[in-house]
Structures are given as structure tokens and as C-alpha cells.
N, C-alpha and C positions, 0 to 999 in steps of 0.2 A: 504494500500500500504506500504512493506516496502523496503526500500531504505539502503544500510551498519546496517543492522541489527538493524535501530531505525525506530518506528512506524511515517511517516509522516502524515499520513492521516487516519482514521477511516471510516470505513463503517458499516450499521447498517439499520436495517430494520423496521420503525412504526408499529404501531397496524393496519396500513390498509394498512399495505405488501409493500410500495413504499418505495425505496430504498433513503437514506440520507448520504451524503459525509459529513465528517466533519474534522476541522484542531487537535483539542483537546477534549478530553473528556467528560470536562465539558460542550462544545459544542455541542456534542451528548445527554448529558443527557436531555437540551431544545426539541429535536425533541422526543427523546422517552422515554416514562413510561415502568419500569418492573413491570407487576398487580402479588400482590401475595394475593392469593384466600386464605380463611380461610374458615370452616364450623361454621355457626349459631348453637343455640342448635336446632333449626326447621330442620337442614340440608339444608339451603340457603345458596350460596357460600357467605361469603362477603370478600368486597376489604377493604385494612385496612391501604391502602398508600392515604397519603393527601400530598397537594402542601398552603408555605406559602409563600406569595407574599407581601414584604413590599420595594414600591418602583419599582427598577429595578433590586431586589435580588430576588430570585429564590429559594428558601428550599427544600428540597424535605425531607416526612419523612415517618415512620412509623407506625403505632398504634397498640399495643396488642391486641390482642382480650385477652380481660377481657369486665366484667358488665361496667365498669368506662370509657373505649377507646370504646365502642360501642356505649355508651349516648353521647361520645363526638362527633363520629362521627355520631349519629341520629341529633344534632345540625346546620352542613355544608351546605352547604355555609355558613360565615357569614365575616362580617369583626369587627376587633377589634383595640384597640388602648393599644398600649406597651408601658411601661415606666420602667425605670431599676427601680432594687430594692437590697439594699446592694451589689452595682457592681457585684455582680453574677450571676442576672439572669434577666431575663426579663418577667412581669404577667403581667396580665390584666383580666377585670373582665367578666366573664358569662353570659350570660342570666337567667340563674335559674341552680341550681345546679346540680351535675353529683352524677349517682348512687355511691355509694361506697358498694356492696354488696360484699363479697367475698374478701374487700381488703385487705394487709398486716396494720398492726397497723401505719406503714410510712418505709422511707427507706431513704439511704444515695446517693443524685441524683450525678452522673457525668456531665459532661459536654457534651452538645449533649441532654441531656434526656428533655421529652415534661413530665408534671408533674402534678397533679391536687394537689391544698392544698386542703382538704375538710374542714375545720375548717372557712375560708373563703371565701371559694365557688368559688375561683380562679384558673385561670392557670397559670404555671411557666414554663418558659424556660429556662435551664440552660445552662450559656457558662462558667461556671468556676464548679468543682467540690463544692459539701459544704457538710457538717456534717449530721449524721443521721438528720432525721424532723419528729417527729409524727405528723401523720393526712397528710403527704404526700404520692403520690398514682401516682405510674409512671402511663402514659400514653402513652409511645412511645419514638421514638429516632429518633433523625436528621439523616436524613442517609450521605449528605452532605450540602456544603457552611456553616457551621458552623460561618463561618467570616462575613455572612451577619446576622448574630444578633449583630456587632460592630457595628451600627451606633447609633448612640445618640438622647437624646430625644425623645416625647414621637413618638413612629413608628404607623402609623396606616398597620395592616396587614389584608389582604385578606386570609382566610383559606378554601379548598373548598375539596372536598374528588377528588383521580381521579378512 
């Protein structure tokens, strides 16, 4: 609905066609998932958006289709426990370690980006930019709520594929 030329209201449509009013944005993104399909090497579609849940914050994010973001998401569901690390970022440890086949030697993570170190067999979240990393191996990007990796202390988070 728009009203003097600003958007009051949002309309928007689920994955099972029924229709969703909503006041803000952010409040539509709760009702609906955009799936975006990648091809397997086998040519299986797959879906490469995951939702991370710590608390009453909401993530919603990405994964590459690379060797690295496909083992992470063969992983999901799982849940996990966060603790910051040099105010930058946010890891926490794996279950058993993620492919690295095909990776770049490391890269320099922005803020937003979901991360695997392989050297520790950890994951990183970045909410502050940092310096090249060797043995680091993006994994994907936050698509929003960025501001829900500011809470402190160690976060137990829910990671689940959608």
C-alpha cells in the first residue's frame, strides 16, 4: 500500500502462495524465504541459503556452492556455541572438518562473510573487516541482520539449511 509516495505497508507472497501483510521489511523477511537453486556436479538442484538462529535474532544467509559451503551444508541442522575472537569475529568449532578441495590458498574476509579457517577446522563469522588469512576459505555471506552477531558472550546458535 502506498500512501504520499512512502511505502506503508508490504505485501508478499510464501512459498505456499498465501498472501502476508507486513508493516517493515524486515518483517516480511520472517514470513518469507527467497530459494536460490544452484546445480550439483550430478545436476541436483541445490538450495545454498541457511537461517542462523541465536536467541530471538534471525540471520539469514548465503553459501557458495564450492567443495567447502556444500560439506558445510551436508552438516545442517546443527547447533553451535559462539564466542568472539579478537573483537572481529565470531567461531566456533565443527564437528569434523570441511572439504577444502579447490580452495583459494585464504582471502581477506569483510564483514558479513560466513568463513571456514581450515588450519583449525573452525568457523568464522565476520562482523568487522580483517587482513588477508591463509588457510581461510569463504563460505558465504550474511545476506542481513548483521547487528545480530553484536551480542556478547558465548551465543549458542541454531544453523539449519532452508
Amino acid at each position: 500500500m502506498i500512501l504520499s509516495g512512502k511505502i506503508t505497508a508490504y505485501f508478499v507472497s510464501t512459498k505456499l502462495g498465501e498472501p502476508v501483510y507486513c508493516v517493515s521489511r524486515s518483517e516480511c523477511v520472517t514470513h518469507v524465504t527467497v530459494f536460490a537453486k544452484v546445480s550439483s556436479p550430478d545436476g541436483r538442484q541445490v538450495n545454498m541459503k541457511i537461517r542462523l538462529t541465536l536467541g530471538e535474532q534471525v540471520i539469514f544467509a548465503s553459501l557458495e556452492d564450492t567443495p567447502s559451503g556444500r560439506d558445510f551444508l551436508s552438516l545442517l541442522p546443527m547447533t553451535l556455541m559462539l564466542e568472539d575472537y579478537n573483537a572481529t569475529e565470531k567461531i566456533c568449532d565443527l564437528p569434523r572438518h570441511l572439504s577444502s578441495d579447490k580452495a583459494p590458498k585464504g582471502y581477506a574476509p569483510s564483514a558479513g562473510d560466513i568463513a571456514y579457517y581450515a588450519p583449525w577446522g573452525n568457523i568464522a563469522i565476520f562482523y568487522r573487516n580483517f587482513e588477508y588469512s591463509s588457510g581461510l576459505i569463504k563460505l558465504g555471506q550474511i545476506e542481513d541482520n548483521l547487528e545480530g552477531l553484536a551480542l556478547t558472550g558465548r551465543l549458542k546458535m541454531q544453523v539449519e539449511a532452508l
